[in-house]
N, C-alpha and C positions, 0 to 999 in steps of 0.2 A: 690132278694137277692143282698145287694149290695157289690160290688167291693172288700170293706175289708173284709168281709165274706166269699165271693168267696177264695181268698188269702188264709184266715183262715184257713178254709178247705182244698185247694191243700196241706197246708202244712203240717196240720194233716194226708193226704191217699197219700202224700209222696210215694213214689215206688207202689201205687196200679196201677191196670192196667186201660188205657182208649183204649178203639178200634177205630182205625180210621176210618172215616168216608170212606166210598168209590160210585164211583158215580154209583150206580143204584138206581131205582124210587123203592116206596115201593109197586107197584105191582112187581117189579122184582124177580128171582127166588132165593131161596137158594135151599134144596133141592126138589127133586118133590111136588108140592102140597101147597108150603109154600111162604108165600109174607116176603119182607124186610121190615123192619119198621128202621128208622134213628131218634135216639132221642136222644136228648139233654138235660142233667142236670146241674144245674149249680156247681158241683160238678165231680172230679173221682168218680169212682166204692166208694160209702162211706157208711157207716152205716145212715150218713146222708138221706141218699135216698134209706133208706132199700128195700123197693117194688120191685125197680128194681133187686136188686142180690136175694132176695128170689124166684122172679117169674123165675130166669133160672136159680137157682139153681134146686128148686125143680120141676123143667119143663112145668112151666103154659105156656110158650109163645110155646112151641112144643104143648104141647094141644091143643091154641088156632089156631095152623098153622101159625106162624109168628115166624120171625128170628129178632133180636132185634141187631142193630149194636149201640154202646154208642159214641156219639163224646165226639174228646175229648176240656175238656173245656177252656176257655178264656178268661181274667181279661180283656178286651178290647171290647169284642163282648158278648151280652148279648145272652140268649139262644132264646130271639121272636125274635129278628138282625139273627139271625141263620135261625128262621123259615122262618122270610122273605124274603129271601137271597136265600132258597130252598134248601140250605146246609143240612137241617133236615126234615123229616116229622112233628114231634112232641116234644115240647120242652116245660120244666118245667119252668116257669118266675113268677118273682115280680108284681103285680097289674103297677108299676112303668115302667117298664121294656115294660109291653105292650103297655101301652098309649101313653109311648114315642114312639113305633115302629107303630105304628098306624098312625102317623104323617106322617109316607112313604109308608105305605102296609094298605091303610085301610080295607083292606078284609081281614082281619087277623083276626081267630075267638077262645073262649075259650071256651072250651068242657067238663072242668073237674077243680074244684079246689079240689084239695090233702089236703092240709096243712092248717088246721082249727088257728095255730097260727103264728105271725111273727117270726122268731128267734132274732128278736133286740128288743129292749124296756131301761126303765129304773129303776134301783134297787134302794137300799138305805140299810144301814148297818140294821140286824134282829130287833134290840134294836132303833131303830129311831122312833122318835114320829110322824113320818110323816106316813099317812096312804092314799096320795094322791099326785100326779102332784101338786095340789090346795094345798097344806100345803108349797109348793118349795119357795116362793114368798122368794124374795132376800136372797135366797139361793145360795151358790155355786157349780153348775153341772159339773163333771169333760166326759170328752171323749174321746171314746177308740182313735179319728181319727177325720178329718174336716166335715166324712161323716154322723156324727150323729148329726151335729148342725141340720141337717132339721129334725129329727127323733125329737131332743127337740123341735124344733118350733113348729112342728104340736101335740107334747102332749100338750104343753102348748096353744095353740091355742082351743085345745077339752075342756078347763078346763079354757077358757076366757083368757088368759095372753098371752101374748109375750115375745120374747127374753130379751126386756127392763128389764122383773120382775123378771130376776137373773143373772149370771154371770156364765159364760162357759169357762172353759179352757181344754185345751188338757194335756193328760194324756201319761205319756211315760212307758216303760217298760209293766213286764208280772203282773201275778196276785199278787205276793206277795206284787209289788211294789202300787200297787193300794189298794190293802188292808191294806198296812200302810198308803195310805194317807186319805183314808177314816177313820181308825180306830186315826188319828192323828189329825182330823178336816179338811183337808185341802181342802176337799169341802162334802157336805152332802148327794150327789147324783152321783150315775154311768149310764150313756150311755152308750151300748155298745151290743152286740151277745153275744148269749148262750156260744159261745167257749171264751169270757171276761169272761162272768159270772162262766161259769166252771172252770177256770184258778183261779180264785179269790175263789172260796169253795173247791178246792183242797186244799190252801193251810191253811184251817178252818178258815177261816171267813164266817160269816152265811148271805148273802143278801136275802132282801124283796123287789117282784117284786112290783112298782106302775104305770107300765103302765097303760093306760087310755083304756078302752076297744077298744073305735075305731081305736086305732091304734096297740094293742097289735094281733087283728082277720085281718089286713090288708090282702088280699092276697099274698101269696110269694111265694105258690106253684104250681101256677095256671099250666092245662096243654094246650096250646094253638098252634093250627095246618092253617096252609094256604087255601087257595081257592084250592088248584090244590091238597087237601090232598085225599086220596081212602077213603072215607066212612066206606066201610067193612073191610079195614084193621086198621084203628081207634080203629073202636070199636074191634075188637080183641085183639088189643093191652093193651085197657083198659081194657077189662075183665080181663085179666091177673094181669093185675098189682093192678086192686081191688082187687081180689082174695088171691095175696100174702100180701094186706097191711092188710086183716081180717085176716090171717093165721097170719102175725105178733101179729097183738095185741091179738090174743088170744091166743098164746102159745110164752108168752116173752121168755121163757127158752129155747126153741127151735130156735127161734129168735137168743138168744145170741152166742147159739153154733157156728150157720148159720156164723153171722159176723166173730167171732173170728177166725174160720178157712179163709173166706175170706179175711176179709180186719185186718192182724192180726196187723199194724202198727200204727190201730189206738185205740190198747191195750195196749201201750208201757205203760203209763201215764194211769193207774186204775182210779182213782179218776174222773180225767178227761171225761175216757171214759165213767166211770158209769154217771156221769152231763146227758153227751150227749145221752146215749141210753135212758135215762130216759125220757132226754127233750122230744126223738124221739116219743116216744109211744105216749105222748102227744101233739104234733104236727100231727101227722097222725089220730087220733080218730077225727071222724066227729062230726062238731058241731052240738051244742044239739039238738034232734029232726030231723038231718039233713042222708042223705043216706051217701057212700060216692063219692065225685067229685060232692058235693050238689052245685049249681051255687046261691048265694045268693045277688039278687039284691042291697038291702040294704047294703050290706058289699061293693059292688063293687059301689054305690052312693056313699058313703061315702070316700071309699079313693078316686074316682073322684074328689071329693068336694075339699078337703084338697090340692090334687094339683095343683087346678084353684086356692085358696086361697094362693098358697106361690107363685105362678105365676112361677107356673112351665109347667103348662099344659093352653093354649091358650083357648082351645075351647071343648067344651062339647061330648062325645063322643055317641052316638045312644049306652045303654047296651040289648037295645032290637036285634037290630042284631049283640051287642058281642056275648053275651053269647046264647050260643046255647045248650041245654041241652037233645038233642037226642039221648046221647048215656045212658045218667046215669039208665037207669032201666033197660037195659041189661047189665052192667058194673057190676050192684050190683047182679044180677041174676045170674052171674058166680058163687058165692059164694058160698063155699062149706054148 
């Protein structure tokens, strides 16, 4: 997730609660019987990251015998910078996020991806004849921030083009301001996170996503743990928190309750919040065919590819000793 998003969020769960991190190892005790688990989202306590508040709400991590501490988070330090660090046991990251942390911790491993889509991409007004990236061609792309010029490069990149083949400019104010510039010509495409894109159909303007698939399935929710992680308290951790991501998508209603009594400040703003809970269900449902925490090579080649291609990433990464999928069929097996 990157940086602006991060921001985005904080200031959406505004007064929710984060638990500080404190130092014991996650074999350590809480009460008799139970191991610590220390994780990291890149997010407070948010509806964003429902799994976590359903599974100790409705007590899967006492089930599973683990005590779940949340750090709290940081526009500075990514949640795999966290893992590596030893600061967290287990920590939710961007495909981006890990590759770069790899470059210092390369026993840093991915156990689980979450989050079947990115929460960035790019829209276009309902009513736009553009039905692709590949229609953009000397187009004008507006952006929420500097951090989505690579988000255009590598769409436009999946779709044969470069930066050359349109025109980017930076986009200021909140959604309405963006929806009159769209709706006034002032550029034919939006950059930008679901909480842009929420912000902008709050205030009834209707966008159409045209992200490019490769980069709209990017990993961003990946869950990824160090060399010196407990095995058996992993996978407990994960069952749990599969358990509550099914429990969500099969009783949204229940779901909703859940949030609004926890994190109720991110109900201030209805419109908004319905965007976002909606995005959510759709974010957390496993890709097609897929379990959940499905490790998909392909997906994870690909956004590989894309950042040796903008030279961002030097050198190719072994995904055969990233991702390590030993925990996913007792993860889904918790499932009620």
């Amino acid at each position: 997730m990157s940086t602006a998003l991060k921001r985005s969020f904080a200031t959406l769960a505004a007064g929710s609660l984060a638990l500080a991190v404190v130092g014991c190892s996650s074999g350590g005790g809480g009460e008799s019987g139970t191991a610590t688990v220390r994780w990291a989202q890149p997010t407070p306590e948010s509806m964003a990251y429902f799994p976590y508040i359903v599974a100790d709400e409705l007590g899967y991590f006492a089930d599973e015998g683990v005590e779940v501490e949340l750090a709290p988070t940081s526009e500075d330090l990514s949640t795999a910078a966290l893992v590596s660090s030893g600061s967290v046991d287990i920590g939710a990251a961007s495909a981006g996020e890990i590759f770069f942390a790899l470059q210092t911790d390369p026993e840093l491993t991915v156990v689980y991806d979450a989050a079947s889509l990115s929460p960035e991409g790019i829209v276009v007004p309902a009513d736009s004849s553009a039905t692709s990236v590949a229609d953009l061609e000397g187009a004008t792309i507006g952006i929420a921030s500097d951090e989505e010029r690579s988000l255009v490069a590598a769409a436009l990149e999946a779709e044969g083009m470069s930066l050359d083949d349109v025109s980017v400019v930076a986009v200021g104010g909140g959604g309405q301001v963006i929806a009159n510039e769209l709706d006034g010509g002032q550029f034919d495409a939006f950059a930008g996170s679901v909480l842009d894109f929420a912000a902008v159909q709050a205030v009834g303007y209707e966008l159409r996503q045209i992200t490019p698939e490769a980069i709209a399935t990017t990993p961003s929710g990946a869950y990824v743990i160090s060399a010196d992680a407990e095995e058996d308290v992993i996978e407990r951790f994960l069952r749990a928190m599969t358990r509550a991501t099914a429990y969500g998508l099969e009783n949204p209603d229940e779901l909703e309750s859940i949030l609004r009594e926890r994190v109720p400040e991110e109900w201030e703003n209805e419109d908004v919040a319905r965007a976002l809970f909606d995005f959510g269900l759709e974010v957390w449902t496993p890709r097609e065919g897929g379990q959940y925490g499905t490790l998909d090579p392909e997906v994870w080649q690909t956004a590989q590819d894309r950042l040796i291609a903008a030279g961002e990433l030097e050198e190719e990464i072994d995904l055969d000793r990233l991702l390590d999928d030993q925990f996913i069929e007792s993860a889904n097996d918790a499932i009620d």
